[in-house]
N, C-alpha and C positions, 0 to 999 in steps of 0.2 A: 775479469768481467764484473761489472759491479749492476746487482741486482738485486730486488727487495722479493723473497720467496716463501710462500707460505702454502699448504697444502694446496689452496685454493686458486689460488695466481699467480704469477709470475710478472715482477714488473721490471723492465730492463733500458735504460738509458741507452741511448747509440748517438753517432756523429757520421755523417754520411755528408758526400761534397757534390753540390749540383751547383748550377748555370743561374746566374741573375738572370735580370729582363736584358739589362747591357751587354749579355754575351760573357762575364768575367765568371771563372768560377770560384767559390765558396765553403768555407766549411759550414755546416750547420748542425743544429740537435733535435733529436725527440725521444721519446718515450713509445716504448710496445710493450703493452699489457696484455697477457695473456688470461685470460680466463678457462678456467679447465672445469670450472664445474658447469658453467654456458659451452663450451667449446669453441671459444670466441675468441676472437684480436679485435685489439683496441690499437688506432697510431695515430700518435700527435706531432705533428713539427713546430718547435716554439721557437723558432729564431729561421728566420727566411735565409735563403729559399727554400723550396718545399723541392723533395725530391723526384726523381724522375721516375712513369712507373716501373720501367726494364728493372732498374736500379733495386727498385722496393720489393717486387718480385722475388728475386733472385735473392733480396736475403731477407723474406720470410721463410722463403721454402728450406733454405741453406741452415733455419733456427733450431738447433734440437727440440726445441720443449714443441714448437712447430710439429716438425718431421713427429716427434712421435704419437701428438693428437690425429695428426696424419692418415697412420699407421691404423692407428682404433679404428677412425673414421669409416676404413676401407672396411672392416670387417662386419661392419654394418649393414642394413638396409633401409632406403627412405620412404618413407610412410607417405608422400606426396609427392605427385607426378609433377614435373617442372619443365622448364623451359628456360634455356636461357638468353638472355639477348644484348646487344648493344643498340643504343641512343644518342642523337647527337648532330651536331655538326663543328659550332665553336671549342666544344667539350666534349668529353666520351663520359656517358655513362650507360655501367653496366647493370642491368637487371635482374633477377631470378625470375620469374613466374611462375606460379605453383595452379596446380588445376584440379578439380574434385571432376571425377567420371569422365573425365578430358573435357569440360568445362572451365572456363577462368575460374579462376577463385580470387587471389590476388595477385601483389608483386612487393618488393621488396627490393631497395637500392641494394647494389655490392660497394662499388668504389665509383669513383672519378674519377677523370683528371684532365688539364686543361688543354690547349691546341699545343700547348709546346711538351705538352706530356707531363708535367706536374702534376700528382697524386694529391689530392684532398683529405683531408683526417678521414680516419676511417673506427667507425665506432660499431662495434659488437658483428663485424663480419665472422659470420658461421662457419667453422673448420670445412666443415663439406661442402659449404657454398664455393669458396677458396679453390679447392681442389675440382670441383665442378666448372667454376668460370676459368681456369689454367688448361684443361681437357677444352672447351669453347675456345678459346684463344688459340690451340694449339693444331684444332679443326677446323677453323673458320678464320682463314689467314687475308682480310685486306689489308693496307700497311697500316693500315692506325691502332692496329691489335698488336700487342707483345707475344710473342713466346716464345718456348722455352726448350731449347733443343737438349739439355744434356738435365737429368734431377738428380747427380752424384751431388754429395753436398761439400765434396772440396770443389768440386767444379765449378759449383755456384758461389762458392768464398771468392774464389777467384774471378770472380765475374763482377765483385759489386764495393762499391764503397765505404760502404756502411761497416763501423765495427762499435763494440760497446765499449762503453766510455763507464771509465772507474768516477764514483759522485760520490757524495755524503747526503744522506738523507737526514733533511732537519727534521729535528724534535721538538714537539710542542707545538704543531702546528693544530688550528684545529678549526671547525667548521661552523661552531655555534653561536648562534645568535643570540648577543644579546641584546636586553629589555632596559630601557632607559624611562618609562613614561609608564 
């Protein structure tokens, strides 16, 4: 498995194989970064097409570094009252809502993903949000909801496409701007 790991993150390359517009299917790439000091997932797809969410599902839950932010999560408790919800009709998107004295307070996007089920990048989703919207999905079953009947995590190996892909991370890349003027 080839991943860039440092106390603070984990960043991991994968290749996972979904469905053109044309119906053919495809290999493709991205990146999950996890953040452990947010409690957060990060996922990017840079080379189309974008995956399915069954698919992305199954092997986030399936991720060690995953499963064991997971694990903390649960022993937790949330400081704010929520609600979860889905949006939509050409696209699904999922919400949080959060309520002070069961009051609205606000909301919060989770994910997307389109009519043919294609998953959207998905930037700084909440470990327990994650595991919240998966318990939603798994409760509240019309067919345009995914879920998840088995969370052994060869079960879910074996349920999904995605595997991580060995890279070389270049050196010397860098993000500063230079001043010409």
């Amino acid at each position: 498995m080839s991943m860039l790991r440092d106390c603070y993150e984990v960043i991991k390359k994968v290749s996972y194989v979904s469905e053109t517009l044309s119906g053919n299917t495809r290999k493709s790439y991205g990146v999950l970064r996890i953040d452990k000091t947010r409690k957060s997932i990060n996922f990017v797809s840079f080379k189309d097409p974008a995956p399915k969410i069954q698919d992305f599902l199954y092997f986030i839950l399936s991720d060690k570094t995953v499963r064991d932010m997971i694990k903390d999560y649960q022993k937790t408790e949330r400081v704010l009252n929520y609600k979860i919800s889905a949006r939509g009709q050409s696209a699904t998107h999922i919400f949080i809502n959060f309520y002070h004295y069961g009051i609205y307070s606000h909301r919060k996007k989770l994910i997307s993903w389109s009519s043919q089920s294609k998953v959207y990048d998905i930037h700084n989703l909440y470990i327990g949000d994650l595991v919240e919207m998966i318990v939603y999905f798994n409760e509240n079953q019309p067919s345009h909801l995914p879920s998840i009947e088995n969370f052994s995590r060869k079960w879910l190996r074996s349920r999904t496409t995605f595997k991580y892909v060995k890279c070389e991370y270049e050196e010397g890349t860098t993000n500063y701007v230079s001043s010409i003027i």
